[in-house]
C-alpha positions in Angstrom: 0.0 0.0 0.0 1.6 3.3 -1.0 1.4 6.1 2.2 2.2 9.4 1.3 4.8 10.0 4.2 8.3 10.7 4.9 10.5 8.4 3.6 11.9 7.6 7.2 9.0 7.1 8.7 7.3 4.9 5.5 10.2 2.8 6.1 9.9 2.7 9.8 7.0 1.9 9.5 6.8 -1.0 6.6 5.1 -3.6 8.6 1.8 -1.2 9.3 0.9 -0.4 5.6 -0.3 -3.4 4.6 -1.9 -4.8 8.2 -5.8 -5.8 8.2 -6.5 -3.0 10.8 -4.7 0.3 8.6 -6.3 -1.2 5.3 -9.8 -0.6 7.4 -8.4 2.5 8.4 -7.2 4.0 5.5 -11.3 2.9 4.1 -13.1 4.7 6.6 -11.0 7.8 6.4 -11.2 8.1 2.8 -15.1 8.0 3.0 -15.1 10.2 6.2 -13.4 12.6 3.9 -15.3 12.2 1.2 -18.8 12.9 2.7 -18.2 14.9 5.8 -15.9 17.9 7.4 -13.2 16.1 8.8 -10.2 17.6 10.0 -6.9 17.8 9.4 -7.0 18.8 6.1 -6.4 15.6 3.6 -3.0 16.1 3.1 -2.2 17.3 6.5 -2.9 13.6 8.4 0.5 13.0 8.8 2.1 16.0 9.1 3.2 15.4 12.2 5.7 12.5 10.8 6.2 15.3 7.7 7.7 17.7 9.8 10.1 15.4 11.6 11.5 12.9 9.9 12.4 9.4 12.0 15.9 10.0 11.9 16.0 13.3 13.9 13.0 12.5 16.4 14.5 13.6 19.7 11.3 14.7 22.1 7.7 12.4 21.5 5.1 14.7 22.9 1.4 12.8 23.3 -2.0 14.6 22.4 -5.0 12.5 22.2 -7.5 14.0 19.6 -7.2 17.1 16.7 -9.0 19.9 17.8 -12.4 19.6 15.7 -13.7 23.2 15.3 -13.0 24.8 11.8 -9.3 26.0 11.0 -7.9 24.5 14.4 -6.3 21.3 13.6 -3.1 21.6 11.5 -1.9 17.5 11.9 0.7 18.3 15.1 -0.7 17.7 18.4 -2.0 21.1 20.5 -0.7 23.2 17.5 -3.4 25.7 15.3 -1.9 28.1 12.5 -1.0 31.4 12.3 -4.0 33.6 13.0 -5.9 31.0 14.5 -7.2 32.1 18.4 -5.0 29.7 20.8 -6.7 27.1 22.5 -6.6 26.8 26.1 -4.8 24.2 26.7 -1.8 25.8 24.2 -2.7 29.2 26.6 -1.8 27.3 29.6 1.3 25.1 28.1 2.8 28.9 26.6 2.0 29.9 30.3 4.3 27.1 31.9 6.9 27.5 28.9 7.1 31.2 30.6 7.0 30.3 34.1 9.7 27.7 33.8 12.5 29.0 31.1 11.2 32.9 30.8 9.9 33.0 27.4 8.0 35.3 26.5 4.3 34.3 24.7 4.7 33.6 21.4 3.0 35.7 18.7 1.1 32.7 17.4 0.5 28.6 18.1 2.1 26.7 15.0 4.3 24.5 16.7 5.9 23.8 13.2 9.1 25.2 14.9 9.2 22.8 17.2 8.9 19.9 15.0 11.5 20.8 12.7 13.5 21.2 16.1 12.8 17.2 16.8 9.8 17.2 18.7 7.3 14.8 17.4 4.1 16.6 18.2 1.8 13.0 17.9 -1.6 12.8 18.5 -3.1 9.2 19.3 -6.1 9.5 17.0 -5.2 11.6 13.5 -8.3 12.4 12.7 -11.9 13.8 13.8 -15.0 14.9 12.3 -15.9 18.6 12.7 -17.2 19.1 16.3 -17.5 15.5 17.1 -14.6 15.5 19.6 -13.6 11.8 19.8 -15.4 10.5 16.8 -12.7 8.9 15.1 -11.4 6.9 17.9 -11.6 3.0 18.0 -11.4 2.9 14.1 -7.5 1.9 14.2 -5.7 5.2 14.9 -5.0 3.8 18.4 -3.7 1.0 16.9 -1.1 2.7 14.4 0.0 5.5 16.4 0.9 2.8 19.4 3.0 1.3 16.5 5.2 4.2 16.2 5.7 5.3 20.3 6.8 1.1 20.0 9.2 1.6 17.5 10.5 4.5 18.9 10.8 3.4 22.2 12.6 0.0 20.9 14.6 0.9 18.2 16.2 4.2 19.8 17.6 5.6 23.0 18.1 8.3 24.8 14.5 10.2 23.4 12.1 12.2 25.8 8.5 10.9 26.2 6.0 14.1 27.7 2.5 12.2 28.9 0.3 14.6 29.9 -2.5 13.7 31.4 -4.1 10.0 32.2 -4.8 9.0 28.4 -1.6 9.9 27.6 0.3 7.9 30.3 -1.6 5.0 29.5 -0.1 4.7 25.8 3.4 5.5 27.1 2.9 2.5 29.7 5.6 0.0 28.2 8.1 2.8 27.4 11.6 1.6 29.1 12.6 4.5 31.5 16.1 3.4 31.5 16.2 3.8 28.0 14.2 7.2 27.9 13.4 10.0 29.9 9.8 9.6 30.7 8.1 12.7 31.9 4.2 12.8 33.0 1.8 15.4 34.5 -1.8 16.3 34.8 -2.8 17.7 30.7 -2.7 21.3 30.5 -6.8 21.9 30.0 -8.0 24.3 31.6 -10.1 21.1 33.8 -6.6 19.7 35.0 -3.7 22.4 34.3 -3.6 23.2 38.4 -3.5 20.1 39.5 0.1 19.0 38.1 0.5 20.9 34.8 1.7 24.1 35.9 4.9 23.9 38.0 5.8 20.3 36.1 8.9 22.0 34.7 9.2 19.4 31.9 10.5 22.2 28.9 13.7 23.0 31.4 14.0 19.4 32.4 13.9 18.4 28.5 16.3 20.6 27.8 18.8 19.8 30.7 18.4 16.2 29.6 19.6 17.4 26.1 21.9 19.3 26.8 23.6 16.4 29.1 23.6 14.4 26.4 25.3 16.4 24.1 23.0 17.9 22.1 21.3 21.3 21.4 18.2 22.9 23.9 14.9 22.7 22.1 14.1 26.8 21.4 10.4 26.5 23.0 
C-alpha cells in the first residue's frame, strides 16, 4: 500500500501499511473525507511524521484527539496556525513555557518550529469529524500511532517521552525508562492544568536532559 509519508517514517514503518487493521483505516478515512468535514485537512494527516522525519526525532510529545472546530487542527498535536485564536490548553502550556525557562508568549500557536526542532508533536487519533470530539477513535488510529511510540521506544535511546494527562500515560505504559526520559503530568486543559500541569517544569527538564547528552536545547 503506497502512504504518502516521509521516507523515514514509511520505512519505519513497513510492517503497518499493509496490516488488516490500517487497510480498514485508510477505508473509513477516505469515506469520512469524502462525505463529511473532517479535520486535518487531507493532506495534512500525517504532518506530524512530515515535519520530523524518524531520523531526527528527539522529544515524542502525546496529544489525544485534533481539535475539531473549523481552521484549528493543523496534523501536530496542540498546535493551530498562524492567526488561528489559541486554544486553552496551548494558553496554559505557553503559560508554563514562561514560568519555567522565561519566554515570552509567542505571537502565534504553530508549533511547526518545534517539530523541525525534533519534537514529534503526535496525537493518538489523526483524525476527527468537525465538532464531534472523539469521533474517530476506536477505528485503528490507536492501533497505528501505538505502533510508532513502540518503534521509537525499541529501536532508539536516549528520546524524551512528555505524557500529559491520564490517556496519555496509559499509551506510554511500556516505554523503558532506562532507555528514555519519561516525563508525565496532569494535561494542560484548563479542567486539569492546576493540578500538576503548571509547575511540572518538563521544557527546562527536556532541555537539561539534552543538553547532558550532548545535544542542542529545544528553542520552545
Amino acid at each position: 500500500m503506497d502512504v504518502r509519508i516521509e521516507q523515514g517514517w514509511k520505512k519505519a514503518l513497513a510492517e503497518e501499511w499493509d496490516k488488516n487493521y490500517f487497510l480498514q483505516l485508510t477505508h473509513f478515512v477516505k469515506k469520512e473525507y469524502a462525505h463529511k468535514q473532517i479535520f486535518p485537512p487531507g493532506n495534512k494527516i500525517f504532518a506530524a511524521f512530515d515535519s520530523c522525519p524518524y531520523d531526527r526525532v528527539r522529544v515524542v510529545i502525546i496529544g489525544q484527539d485534533p481539535y475539531h472546530d473549523i481552521g484549528q487542527a493543523n496534523g501536530l498535536c496542540f498546535s493551530v496556525n498562524p492567526g488561528v485564536a489559541l486554544p486553552r490548553s496551548l494558553v496554559n502550556i505557553f503559560k508554563e513555557i514562561q514560568d519555567d525557562i522565561g519566554a515570552p508568549m509567542p505571537p502565534n500557536g504553530d508549533l511547526s518550529r518545534w517539530a523541525e526542532q525534533g519534537v514529534l508533536l503526535l496525537n493518538a487519533t489523526l483524525t476527527v469529524e468537525a465538532h464531534k470530539a472523539g469521533s474517530h477513535q476506536g477505528k485503528g488510529w490507536e492501533e497505528f500511532t501505538d505502533a510508532v511510540i513502540r518503534k521509537l521506544a525499541d529501536e532508539k535511546e536516549g528520546l524524551v517521552f512528555v505524557l500529559w494527562g491520564a490517556y496519555a500515560g496509559r499509551k506510554g505504559e511500556y516505554i523503558d525508562s532506562k532507555k528514555h526520559l519519561v516525563l508525565k503530568s496532569a494535561h494542560p486543559s484548563p479542567l486539569s492544568a492546576s493540578r500538576g500541569f503548571f509547575g511540572n517544569h518538563h521544557f527546562s527538564l527536556i532541555n537539561d536532559y539534552l543538553i547532558r547528552k550532548g545535544e542542542q536545547p529545544i528553542v520552545w
